[in-house]
Backbone bond lengths (Angstrom), bond angles and torsions (degrees), N, CA, C in turn:
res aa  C-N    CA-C-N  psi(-1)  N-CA   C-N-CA  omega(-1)  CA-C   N-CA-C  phi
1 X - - - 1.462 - - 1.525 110.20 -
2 X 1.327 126.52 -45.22 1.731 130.89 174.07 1.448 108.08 -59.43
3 X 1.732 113.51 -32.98 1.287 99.18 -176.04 1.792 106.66 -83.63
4 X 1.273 146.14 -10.13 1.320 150.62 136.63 1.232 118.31 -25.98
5 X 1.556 103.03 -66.63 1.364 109.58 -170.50 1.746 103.00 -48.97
6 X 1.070 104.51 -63.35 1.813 136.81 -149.26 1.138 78.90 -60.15
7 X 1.370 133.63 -40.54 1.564 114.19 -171.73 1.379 118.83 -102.79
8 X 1.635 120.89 6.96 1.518 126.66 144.46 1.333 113.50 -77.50
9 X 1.315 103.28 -35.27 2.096 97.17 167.53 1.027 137.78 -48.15
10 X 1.487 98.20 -48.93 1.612 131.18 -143.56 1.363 95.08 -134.52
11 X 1.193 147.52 32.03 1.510 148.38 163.48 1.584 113.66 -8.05
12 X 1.194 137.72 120.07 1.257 106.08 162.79 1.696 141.51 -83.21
13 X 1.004 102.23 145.35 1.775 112.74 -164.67 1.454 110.57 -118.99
14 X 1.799 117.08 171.79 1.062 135.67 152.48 1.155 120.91 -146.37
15 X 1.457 100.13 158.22 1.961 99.13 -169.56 1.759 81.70 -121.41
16 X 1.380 100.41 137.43 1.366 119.19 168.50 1.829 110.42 -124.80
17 X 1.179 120.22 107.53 1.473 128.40 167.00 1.493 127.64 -58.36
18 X 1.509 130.10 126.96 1.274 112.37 -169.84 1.782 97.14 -142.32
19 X 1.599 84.22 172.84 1.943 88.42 178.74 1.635 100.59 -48.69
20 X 1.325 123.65 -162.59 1.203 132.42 -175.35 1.255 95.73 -138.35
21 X 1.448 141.85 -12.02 1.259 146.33 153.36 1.578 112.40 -46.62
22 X 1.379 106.34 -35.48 1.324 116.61 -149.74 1.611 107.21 -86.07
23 X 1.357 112.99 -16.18 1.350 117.23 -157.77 1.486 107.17 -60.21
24 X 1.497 106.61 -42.25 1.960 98.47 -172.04 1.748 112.66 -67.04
25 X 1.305 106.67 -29.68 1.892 100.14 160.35 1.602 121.62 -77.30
26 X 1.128 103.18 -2.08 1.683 106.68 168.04 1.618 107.90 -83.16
27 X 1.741 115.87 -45.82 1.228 125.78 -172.31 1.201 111.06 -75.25
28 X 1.347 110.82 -58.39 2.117 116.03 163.98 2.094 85.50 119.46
29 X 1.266 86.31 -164.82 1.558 95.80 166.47 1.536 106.26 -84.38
30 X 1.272 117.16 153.92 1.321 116.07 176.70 1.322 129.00 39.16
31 X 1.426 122.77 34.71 1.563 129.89 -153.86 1.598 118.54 52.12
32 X 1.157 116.92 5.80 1.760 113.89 -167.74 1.340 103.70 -63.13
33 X 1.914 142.53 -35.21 1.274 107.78 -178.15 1.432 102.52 -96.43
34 X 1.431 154.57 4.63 1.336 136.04 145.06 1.668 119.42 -60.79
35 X 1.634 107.93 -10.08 1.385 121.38 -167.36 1.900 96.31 -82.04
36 X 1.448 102.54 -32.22 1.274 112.03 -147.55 2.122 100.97 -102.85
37 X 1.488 96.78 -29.97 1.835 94.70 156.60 1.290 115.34 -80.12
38 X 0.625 124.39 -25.24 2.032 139.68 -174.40 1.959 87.81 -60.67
39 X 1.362 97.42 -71.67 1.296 105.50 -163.88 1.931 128.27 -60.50
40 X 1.569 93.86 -27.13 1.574 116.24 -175.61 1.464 108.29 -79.63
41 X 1.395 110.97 -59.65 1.328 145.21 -177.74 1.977 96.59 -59.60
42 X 1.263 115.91 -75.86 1.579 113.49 176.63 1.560 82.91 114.92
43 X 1.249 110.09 42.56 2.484 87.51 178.89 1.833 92.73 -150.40
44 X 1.108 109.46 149.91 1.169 114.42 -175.80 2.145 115.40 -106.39
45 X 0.984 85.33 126.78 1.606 107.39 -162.33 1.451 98.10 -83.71
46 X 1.440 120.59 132.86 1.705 141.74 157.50 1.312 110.74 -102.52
47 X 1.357 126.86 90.46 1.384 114.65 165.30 1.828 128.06 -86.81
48 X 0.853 120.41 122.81 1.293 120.32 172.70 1.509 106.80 -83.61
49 X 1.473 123.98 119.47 1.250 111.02 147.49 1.208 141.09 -79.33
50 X 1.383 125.74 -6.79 1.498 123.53 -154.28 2.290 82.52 -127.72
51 X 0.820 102.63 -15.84 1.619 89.07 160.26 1.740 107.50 -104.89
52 X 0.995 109.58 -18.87 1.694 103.76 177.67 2.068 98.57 85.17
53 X 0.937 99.94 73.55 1.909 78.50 178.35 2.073 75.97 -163.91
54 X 1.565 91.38 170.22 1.658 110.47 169.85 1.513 89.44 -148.47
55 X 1.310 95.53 142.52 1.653 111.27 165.02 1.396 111.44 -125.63
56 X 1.427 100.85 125.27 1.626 129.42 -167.28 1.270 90.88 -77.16
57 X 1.041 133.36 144.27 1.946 135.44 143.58 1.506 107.36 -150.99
58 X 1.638 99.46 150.42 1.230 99.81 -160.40 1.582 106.80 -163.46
59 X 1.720 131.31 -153.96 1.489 109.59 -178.92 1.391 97.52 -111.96
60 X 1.722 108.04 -28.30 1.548 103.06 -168.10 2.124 94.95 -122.99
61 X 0.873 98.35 -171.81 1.589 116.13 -177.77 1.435 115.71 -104.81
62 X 1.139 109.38 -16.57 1.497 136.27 159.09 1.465 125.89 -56.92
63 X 1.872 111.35 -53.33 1.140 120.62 158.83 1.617 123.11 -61.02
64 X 1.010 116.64 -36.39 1.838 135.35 -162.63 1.353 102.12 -82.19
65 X 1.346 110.59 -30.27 1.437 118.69 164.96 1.356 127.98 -55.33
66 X 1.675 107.09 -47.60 1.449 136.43 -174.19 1.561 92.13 -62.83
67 X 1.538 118.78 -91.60 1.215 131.54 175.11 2.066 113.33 -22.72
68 X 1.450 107.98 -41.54 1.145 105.84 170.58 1.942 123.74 -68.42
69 X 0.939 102.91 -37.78 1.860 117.93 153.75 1.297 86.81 -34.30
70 X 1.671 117.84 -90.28 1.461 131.94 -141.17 1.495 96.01 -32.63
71 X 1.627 113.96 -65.66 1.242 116.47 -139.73 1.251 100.48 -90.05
72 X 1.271 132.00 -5.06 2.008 128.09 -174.90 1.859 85.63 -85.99
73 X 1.571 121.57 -43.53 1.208 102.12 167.20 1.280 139.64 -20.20
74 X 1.508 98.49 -75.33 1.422 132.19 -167.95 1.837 98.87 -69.71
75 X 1.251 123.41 -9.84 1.430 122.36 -165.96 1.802 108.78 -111.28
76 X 1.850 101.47 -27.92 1.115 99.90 173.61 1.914 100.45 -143.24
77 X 0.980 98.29 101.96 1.781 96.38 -143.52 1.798 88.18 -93.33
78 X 0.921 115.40 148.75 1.788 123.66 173.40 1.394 95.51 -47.85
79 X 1.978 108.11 134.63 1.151 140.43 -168.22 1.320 126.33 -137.55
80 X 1.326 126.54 139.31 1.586 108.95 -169.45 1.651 89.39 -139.16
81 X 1.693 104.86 128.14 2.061 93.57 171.11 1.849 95.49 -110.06
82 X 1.245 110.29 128.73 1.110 104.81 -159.92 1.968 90.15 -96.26
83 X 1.142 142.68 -164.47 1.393 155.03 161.71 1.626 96.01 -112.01
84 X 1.364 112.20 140.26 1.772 94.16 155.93 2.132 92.60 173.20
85 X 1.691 95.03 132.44 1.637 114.32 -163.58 1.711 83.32 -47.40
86 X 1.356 114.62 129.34 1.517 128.44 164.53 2.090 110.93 -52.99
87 X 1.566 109.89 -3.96 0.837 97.77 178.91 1.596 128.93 -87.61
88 X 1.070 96.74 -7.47 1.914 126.11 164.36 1.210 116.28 -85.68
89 X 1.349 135.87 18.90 1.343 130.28 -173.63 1.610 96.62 -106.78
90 X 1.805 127.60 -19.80 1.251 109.93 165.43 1.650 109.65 -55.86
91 X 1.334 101.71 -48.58 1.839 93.42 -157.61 1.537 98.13 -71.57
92 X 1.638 130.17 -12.35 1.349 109.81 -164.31 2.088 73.76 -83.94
93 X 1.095 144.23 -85.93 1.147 148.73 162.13 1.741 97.66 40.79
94 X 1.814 85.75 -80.45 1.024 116.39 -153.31 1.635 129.57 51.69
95 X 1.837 131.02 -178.79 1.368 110.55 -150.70 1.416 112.75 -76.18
96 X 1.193 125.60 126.22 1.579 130.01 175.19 1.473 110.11 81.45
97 X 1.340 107.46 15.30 1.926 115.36 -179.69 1.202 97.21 68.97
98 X 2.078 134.02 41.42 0.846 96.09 159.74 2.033 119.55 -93.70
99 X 0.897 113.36 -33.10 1.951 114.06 156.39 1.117 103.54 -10.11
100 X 1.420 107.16 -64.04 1.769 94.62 -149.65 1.935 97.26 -88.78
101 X 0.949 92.31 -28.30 2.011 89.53 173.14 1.716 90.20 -69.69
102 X 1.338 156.84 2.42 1.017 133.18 -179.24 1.295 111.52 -106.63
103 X 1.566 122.81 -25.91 1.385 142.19 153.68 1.536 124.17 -46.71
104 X 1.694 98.32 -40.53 1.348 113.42 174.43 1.940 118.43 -54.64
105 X 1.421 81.84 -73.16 1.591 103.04 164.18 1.578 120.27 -35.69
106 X 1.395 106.87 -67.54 1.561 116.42 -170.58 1.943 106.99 -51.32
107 X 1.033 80.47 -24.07 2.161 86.35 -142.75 1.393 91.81 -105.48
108 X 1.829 137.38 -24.94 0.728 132.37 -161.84 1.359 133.97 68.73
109 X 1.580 116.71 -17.33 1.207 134.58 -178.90 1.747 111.95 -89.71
110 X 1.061 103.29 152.08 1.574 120.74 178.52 1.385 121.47 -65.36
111 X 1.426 138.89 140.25 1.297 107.13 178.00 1.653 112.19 -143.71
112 X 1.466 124.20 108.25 1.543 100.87 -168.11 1.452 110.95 -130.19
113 X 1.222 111.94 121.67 1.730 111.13 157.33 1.420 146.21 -43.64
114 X 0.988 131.02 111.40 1.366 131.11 159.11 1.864 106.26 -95.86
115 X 1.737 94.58 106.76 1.515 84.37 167.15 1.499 113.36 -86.51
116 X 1.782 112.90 -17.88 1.787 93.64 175.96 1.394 118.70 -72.68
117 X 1.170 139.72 21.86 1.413 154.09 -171.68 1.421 129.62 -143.59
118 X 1.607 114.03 -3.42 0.992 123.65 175.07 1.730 112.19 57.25
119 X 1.239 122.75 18.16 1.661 112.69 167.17 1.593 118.11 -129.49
120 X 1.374 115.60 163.58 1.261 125.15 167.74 1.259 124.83 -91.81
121 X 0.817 141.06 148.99 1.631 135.54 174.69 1.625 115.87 -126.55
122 X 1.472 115.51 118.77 1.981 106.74 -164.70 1.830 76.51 -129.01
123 X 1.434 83.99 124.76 1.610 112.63 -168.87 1.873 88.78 -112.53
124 X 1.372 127.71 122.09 1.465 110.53 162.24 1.908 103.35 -147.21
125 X 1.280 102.33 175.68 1.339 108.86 -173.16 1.439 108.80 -50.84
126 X 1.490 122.95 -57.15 1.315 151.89 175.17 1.244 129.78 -113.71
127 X 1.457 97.65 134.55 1.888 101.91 -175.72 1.943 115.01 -39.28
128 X 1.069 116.22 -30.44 1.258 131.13 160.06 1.296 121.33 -21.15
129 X 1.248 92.56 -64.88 1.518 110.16 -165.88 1.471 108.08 -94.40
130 X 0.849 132.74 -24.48 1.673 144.25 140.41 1.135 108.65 -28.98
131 X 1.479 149.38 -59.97 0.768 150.29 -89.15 1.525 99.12 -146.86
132 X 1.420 105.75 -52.65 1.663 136.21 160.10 1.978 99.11 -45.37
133 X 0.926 117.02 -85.80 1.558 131.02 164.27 1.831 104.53 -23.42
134 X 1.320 122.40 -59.93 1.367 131.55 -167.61 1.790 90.87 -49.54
135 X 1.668 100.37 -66.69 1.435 100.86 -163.94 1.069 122.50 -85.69
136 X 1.571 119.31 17.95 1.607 120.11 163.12 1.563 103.55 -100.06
137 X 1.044 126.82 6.65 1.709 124.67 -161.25 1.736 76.64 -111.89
138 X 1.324 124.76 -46.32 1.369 117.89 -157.68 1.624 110.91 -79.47
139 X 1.294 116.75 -2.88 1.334 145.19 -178.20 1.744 98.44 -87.64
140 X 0.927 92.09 -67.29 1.860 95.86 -169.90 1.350 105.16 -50.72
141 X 1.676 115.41 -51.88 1.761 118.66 -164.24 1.477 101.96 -51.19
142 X 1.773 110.10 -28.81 1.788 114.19 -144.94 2.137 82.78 -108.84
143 X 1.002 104.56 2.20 1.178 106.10 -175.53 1.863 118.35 -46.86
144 X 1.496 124.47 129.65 1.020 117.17 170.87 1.431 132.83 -37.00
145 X 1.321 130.91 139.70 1.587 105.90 -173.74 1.762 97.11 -151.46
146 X 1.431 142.31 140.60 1.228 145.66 134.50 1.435 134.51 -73.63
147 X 1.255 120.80 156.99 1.454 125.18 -160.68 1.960 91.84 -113.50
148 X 1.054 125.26 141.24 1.311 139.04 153.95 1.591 119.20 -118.84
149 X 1.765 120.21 118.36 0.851 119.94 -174.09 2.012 103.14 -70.46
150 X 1.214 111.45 156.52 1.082 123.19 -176.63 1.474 112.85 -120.85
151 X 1.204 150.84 112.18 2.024 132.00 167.03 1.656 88.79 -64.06
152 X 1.678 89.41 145.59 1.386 109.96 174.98 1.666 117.02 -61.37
153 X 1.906 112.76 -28.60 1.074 88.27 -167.24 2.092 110.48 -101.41
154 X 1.193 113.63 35.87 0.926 114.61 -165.31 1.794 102.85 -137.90
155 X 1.555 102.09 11.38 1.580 120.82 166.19 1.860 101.93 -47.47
156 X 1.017 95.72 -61.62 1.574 84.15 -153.33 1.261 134.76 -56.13
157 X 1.915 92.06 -36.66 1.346 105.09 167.87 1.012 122.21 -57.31
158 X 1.706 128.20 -36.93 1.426 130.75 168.11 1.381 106.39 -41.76
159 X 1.488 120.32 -73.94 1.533 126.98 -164.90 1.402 111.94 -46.04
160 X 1.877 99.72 -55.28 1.581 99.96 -162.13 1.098 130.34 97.48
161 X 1.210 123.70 143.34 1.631 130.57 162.43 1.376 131.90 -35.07
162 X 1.741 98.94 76.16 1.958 102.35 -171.93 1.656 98.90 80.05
163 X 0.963 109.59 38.65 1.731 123.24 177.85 1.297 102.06 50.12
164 X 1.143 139.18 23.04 1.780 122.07 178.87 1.264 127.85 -55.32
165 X 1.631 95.73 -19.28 1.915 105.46 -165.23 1.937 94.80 -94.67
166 X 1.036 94.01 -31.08 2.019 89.45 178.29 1.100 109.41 -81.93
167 X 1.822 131.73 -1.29 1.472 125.42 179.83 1.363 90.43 -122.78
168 X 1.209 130.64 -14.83 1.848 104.96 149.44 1.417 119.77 -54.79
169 X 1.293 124.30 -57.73 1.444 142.33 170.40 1.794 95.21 -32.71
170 X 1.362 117.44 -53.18 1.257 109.35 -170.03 1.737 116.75 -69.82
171 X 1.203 95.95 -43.32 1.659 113.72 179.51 1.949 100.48 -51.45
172 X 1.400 98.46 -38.96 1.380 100.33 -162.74 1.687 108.24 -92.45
173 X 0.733 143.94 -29.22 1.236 156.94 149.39 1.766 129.47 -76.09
174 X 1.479 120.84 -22.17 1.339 110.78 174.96 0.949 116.48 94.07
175 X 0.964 159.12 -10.26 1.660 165.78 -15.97 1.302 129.61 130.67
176 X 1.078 134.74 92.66 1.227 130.21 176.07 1.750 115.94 -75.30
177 X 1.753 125.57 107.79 1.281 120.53 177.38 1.384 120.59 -110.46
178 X 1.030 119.77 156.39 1.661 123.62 -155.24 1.272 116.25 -148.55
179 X 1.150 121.22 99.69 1.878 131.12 175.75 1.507 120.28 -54.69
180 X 1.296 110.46 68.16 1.605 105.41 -175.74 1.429 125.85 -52.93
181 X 0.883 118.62 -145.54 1.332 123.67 -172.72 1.624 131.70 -45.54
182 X 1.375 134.13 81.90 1.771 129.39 -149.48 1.326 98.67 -106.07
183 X 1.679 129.34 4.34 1.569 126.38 -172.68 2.128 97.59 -78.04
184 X 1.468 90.80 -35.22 1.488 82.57 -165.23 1.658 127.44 -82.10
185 X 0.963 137.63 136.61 1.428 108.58 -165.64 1.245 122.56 -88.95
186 X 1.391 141.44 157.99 1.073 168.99 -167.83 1.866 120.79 110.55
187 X 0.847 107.57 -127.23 1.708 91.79 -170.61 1.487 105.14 -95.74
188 X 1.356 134.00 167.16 1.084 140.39 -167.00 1.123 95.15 -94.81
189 X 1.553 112.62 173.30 1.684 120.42 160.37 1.686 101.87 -129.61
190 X 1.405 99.86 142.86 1.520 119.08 176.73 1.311 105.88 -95.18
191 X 1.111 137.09 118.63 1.454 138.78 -178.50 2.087 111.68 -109.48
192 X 1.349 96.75 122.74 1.396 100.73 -159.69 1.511 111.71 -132.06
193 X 0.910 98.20 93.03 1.918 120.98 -173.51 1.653 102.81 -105.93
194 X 1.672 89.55 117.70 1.659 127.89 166.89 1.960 120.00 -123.14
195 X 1.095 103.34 112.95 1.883 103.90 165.10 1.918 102.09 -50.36
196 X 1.073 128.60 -26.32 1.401 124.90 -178.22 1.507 118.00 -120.02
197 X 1.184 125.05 92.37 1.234 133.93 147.38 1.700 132.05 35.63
198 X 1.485 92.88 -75.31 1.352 113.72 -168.85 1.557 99.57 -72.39
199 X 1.576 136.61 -39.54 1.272 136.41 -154.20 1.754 81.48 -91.64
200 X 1.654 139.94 -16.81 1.422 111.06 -157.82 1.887 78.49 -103.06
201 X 1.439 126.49 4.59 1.356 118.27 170.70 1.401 111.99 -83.92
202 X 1.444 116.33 -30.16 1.672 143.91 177.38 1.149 108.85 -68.76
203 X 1.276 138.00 -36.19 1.687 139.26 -177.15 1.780 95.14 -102.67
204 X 1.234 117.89 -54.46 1.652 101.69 175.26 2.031 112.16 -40.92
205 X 1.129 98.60 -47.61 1.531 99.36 179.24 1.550 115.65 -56.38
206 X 0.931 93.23 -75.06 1.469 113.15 -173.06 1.916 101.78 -45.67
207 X 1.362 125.06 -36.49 1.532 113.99 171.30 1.415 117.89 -74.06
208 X 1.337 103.22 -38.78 1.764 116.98 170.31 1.390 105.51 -55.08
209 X 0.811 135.39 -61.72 1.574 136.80 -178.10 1.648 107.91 -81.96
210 X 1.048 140.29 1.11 1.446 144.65 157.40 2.007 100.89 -83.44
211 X 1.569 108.25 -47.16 1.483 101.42 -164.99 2.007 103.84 -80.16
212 X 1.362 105.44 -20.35 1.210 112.38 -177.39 1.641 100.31 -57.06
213 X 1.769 111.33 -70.90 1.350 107.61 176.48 1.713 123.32 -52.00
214 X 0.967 106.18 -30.46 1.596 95.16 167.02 1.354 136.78 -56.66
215 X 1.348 99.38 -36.83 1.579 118.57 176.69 1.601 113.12 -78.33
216 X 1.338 113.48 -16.55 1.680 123.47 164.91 1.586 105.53 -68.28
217 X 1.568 118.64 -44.95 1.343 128.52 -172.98 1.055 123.27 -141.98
218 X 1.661 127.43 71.30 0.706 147.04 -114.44 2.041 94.61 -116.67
219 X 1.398 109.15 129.04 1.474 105.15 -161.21 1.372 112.57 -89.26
220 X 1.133 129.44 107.07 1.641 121.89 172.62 1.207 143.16 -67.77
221 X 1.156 81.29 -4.59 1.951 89.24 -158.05 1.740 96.41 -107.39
């Protein structure tokens, strides 16, 4: 009977300390993921923000345990730093960030560049989704790609004013395109990498028949 009491008194707890950055992914939107360890776990959570700490309490040590999982997760959540030449971070990017917002989405996992360091970093709830992210990034780098010859003097018109006319092409096709090498002389090559087939047959066309008409009327100015 004392040991009942003593443990309606005296509940057992833990205090776990955390960044202070961290608190709004501890809380969720609207409290929903403290709503959602509270509820899984069975223990009721005290967060302090302005000391940085949560106090677990609960009936058994068993539960506080569970809930303690939850939140070392959520505090140091599965991480991957990948290595990779900063010169692939357009196509992982891809046009208007949509690639890498599609990686995001699919995989659930986080995904961010450092080009002064040359790595990626895919932060996700679960190794899962880490993992999902790993092998769609390793897909894109190895991604199929065609070459379109370009004449040097009919570059610009291709590209455009601040490239607008080669990121319509992209918008419109899916496509990631890329002005290789322009130091050396003779004609350039357009390099045009798609995960799907049909859109890197859709942007090969569509530049071939864009550079064809150029070279009929060819812009000088």
């Amino acid at each position: 009977a004392y040991s009942l009491i003593n443990r309606i008194l005296n509940p057992p707890s833990l205090t776990i300390e955390f960044d202070k950055k961290m608190a709004g992914r501890i809380i969720g939107p609207r409290g929903s993921t403290v709503k959602q360890i509270q509820n899984e776990s069975q223990t009721r959570l005290s967060i302090d923000t302005e000391a940085g700490t949560i106090k677990i309490t609960a009936e058994s040590e068993s539960r506080i345990r569970v809930a303690e999982n939850m939140i070392l997760t959520i505090l140091h959540p599965p991480t991957l730093l990948i290595t990779c030449d900063p010169k692939y971070f357009g196509r992982i990017i891809g046009p208007r960030g949509s690639t890498i917002k599609n990686i995001s989405s699919q995989s659930g996992a986080r995904v961010s560049l450092d080009q002064k360091n040359g790595t990626i970093e895919i932060v996700g709830d679960e190794e899962i989704q880490v993992r999902r992210a790993r092998s769609m990034i390793s897909e894109i780098i190895q991604a199929p790609s065609v070459q379109v010859s370009c004449p040097r003097e009919v570059l610009g018109q291709i590209i455009g004013t601040r490239g607008e006319h080669i990121k319509a092409v992209q918008r419109e096709t899916r496509t990631l395109v890329e002005v290789l090498d322009t130091k050396t002389p003779g004609p350039v090559n357009l390099k045009i990498t798609s995960l799907n087939e049909e859109d890197l047959k859709l942007a090969s066309k569509v530049l071939q028949e864009e550079i064809q008409a150029a070279m009929k009327a060819p812009d000088y100015t």
